[in-house]
TORLO-388571 format. One record per residue (C-alpha): x, y, z; residue in three letters. Coordinates in steps of 0.05 Angstrom, whole numbers, plus 5000, padded with zeros to 4 digits. Example, Ala and Ser with C-alpha at 12.3 -4.5 7.8 and 13.67 -1.06 7.14 Angstrom:
524649105156ALA
527349795143SER
! end
This chain:
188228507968UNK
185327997937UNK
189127827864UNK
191227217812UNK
197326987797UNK
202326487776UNK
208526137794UNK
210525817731UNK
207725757666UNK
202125257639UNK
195425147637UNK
190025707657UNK
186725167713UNK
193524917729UNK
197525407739UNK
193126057757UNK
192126137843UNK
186426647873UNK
188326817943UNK
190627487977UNK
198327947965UNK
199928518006UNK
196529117979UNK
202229527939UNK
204730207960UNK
206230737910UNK
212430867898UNK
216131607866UNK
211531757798UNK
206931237806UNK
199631277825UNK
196030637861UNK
189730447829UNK
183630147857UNK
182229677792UNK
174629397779UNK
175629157715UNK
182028747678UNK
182728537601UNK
184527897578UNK
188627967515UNK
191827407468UNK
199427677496UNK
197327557565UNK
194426837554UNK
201026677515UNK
205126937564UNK
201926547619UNK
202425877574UNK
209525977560UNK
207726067489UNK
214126467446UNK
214326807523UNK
218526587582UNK
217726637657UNK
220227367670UNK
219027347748UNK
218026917798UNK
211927077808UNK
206627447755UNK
199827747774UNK
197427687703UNK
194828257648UNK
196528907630UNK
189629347613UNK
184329557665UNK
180430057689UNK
179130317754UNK
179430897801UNK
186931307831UNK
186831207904UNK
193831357924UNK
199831707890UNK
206831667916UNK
211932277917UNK
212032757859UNK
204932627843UNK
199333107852UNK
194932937918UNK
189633237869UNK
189832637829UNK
186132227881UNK
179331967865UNK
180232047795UNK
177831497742UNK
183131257703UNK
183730657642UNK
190630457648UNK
196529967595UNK
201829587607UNK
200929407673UNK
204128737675UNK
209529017613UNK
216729007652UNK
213728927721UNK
210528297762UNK
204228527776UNK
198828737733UNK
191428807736UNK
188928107758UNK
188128427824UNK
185028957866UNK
190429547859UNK
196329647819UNK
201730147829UNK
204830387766UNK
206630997731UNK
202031617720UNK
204631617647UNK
201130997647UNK
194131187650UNK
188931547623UNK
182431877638UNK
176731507637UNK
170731847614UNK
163831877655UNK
159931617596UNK
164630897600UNK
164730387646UNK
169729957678UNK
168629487647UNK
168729817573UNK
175030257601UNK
179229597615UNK
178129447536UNK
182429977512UNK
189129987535UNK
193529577485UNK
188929357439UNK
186930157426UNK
194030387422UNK
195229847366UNK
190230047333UNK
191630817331UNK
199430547326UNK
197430137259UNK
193630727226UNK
198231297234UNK
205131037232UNK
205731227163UNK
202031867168UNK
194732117149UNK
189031597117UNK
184332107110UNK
181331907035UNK
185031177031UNK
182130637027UNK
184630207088UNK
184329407100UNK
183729097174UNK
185328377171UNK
181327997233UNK
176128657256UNK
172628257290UNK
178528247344UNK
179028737405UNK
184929087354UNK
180628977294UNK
174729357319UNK
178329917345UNK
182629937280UNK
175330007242UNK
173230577288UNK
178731007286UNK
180330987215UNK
172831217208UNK
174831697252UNK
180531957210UNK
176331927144UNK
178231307114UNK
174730747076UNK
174730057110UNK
174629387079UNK
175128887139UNK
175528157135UNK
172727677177UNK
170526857187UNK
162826897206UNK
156727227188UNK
156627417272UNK
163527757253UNK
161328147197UNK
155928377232UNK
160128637291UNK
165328927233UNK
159229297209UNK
157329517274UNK
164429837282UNK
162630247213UNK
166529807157UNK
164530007088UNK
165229317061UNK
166228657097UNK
169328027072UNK
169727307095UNK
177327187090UNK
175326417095UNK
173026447019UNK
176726286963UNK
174226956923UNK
175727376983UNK
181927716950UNK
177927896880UNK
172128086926UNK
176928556966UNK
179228786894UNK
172328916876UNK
170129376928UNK
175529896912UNK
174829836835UNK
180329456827UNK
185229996853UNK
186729436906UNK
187529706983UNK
192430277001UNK
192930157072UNK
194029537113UNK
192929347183UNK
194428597196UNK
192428167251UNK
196827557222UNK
202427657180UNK
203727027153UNK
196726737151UNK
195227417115UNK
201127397069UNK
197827137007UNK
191927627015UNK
195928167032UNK
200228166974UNK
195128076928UNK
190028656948UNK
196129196961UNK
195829776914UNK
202629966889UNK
206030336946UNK
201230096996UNK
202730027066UNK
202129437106UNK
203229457191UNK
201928687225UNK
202628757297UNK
202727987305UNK
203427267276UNK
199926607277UNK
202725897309UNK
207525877242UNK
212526467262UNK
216826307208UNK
215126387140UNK
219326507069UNK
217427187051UNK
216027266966UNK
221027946965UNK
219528056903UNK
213128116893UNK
213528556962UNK
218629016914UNK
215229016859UNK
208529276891UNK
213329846933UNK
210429546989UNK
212029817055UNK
211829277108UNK
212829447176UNK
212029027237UNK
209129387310UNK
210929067374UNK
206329457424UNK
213029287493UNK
218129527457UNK
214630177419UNK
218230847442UNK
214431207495UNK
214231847453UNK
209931427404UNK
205831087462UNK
203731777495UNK
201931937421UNK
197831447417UNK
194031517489UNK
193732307471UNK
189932077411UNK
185131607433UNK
182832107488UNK
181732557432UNK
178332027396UNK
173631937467UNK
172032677464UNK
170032677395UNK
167032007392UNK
162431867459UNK
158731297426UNK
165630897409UNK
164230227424UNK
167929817470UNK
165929137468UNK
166428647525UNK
164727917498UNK
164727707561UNK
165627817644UNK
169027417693UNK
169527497774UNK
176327447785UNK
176726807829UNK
174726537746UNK
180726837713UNK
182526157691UNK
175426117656UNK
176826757622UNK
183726507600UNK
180825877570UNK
175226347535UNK
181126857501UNK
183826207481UNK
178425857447UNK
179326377400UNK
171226547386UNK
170827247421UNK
167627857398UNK
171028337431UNK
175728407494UNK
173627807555UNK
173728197620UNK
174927997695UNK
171828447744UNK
176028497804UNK
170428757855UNK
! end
């Protein structure tokens, strides 16, 4: 098969080869899929760099999210699940190989079905990001009637975060750096949308719910967030970040986090349980069913031999949406 992959950590062009691996064989539980599309996330680019990440194998076939189409299942899987078209997570999570490549072999657990309506290419876009998302929203139970604030909705996390708390009957304030972002925010359904790069942003956050500030948090950067956050939380809010700027360490103001009965709890998508992971990919395909005109945005798609490109394009940090390599 024909696949990407690195040897040791570095720079996208540097480090990242495009040649041909032997084609993987399904082992007990696992299914092999025939992958068309893979997703670039942020973890994967870091991990490749070496940034807060080190060199788990000795050899990594980049990514963990992609769509594609079961072609082989190994023993104690259903022959029945041949042919069927799957969007999978986690691919490169604990293992070498992930989706920068023509097939995968993984387990079932580890995919979902794909509906006819989506395409590859919009199937490879939800894996983690999705699951963060519905993992951020419901962690602390129902948001039906709260009003809920998604810090960076722009992002591939962001813009599922707006949809599904739509979805669950929320308000949204999102924030975001560019009139371009606020107009994708919008597009996701966000009741109110504020430029985070403004000094007023936190008394125009405060503004759009009356001054009740928000009751609901889900935070793209906790410490480049942590002045905003703490000043827009409604007493007993509750604030999930799944993830952190370049400064990882930061002195956190306790008190005004006890005062405000903040909850703050942090959501590292590897190390979740895989009770709460199947929760989350049971809900999404619900979410699918409900919502066929979700949308899955693809900022951009790369053939595979131009995975470095796509690296470099995550990393520039200007997407809208999930960057995409097609591995046709």
């Amino acid at each position: 098969m024909m696949a990407v992959w690195y040897d040791r950590q570095g720079p996208a062009p540097e480090v990242l080869q495009h040649g041909e691996l032997p084609t993987p064989q399904p082992g007990p539980g696992e299914v092999r899929v025939r992958l068309y599309a893979s997703a670039v996330n942020p973890a994967d680019a870091n991990r490749r760099a070496g940034r807060m990440h080190t060199m788990e194998f000795p050899r990594i076939v980049p990514h963990s999210d992609g769509a594609g189409v079961i072609d082989a299942v190994g023993p104690g899987i259903d022959s029945n699940m041949v042919g069927a078209c799957v969007w999978i997570c986690f691919g490169q999570r604990g293992r070498p190989f992930g989706t920068a490549a023509q097939y995968i072999c993984l387990p079932l657990e580890l995919t979902q079905p794909l509906p006819e309506a989506i395409g590859f290419a919009q199937g490879a876009c939800l894996g983690i990001p999705g699951l963060t998302a519905f993992c951020s929203l419901f962690l602390a139970g129902p948001i039906a009637g709260k009003t809920v604030l998604v810090t960076g909705a722009a992002g591939a996390v962001g813009h599922y975060t707006v949809q599904l708390a739509k979805w669950a009957g929320a308000r949204v304030i999102a924030t975001v750096s560019s009139p371009a972002k606020k107009a994708h925010a919008e597009r996701g359904g966000a009741d109110a949308v504020v430029d985070y790069t403004m000094p007023d942003a936190a008394a125009r956050i405060l503004e759009a719910t009356a001054g009740k500030g928000v009751e609901h948090i889900v935070d793209v950067d906790a410490i480049g967030n942590l002045a905003l956050c703490l000043e827009v939380a409604a007493n007993h809010a509750h604030w999930i970040s799944y993830a952190v700027g370049p400064d990882a360490s930061h002195a956190l103001p306790l008190a005004r986090l006890i005062r405000k009965n903040i909850s703050l709890r942090g959501l590292y998508m590897p190390d979740i349980a895989p009770s709460l992971r199947r929760e989350a990919q049971q809900g999404l395909t619900r979410w699918l069913a409900e919502v066929p005109d979700a949308v899955h945005a693809v900022h951009k798609e790369f053939p595979l031999r131009e995975t470095a490109l796509a690296h470099m394009e995550v990393e520039a940090r200007s997407k809208l949406g999930t960057v995409v390599v097609s591995c046709e």
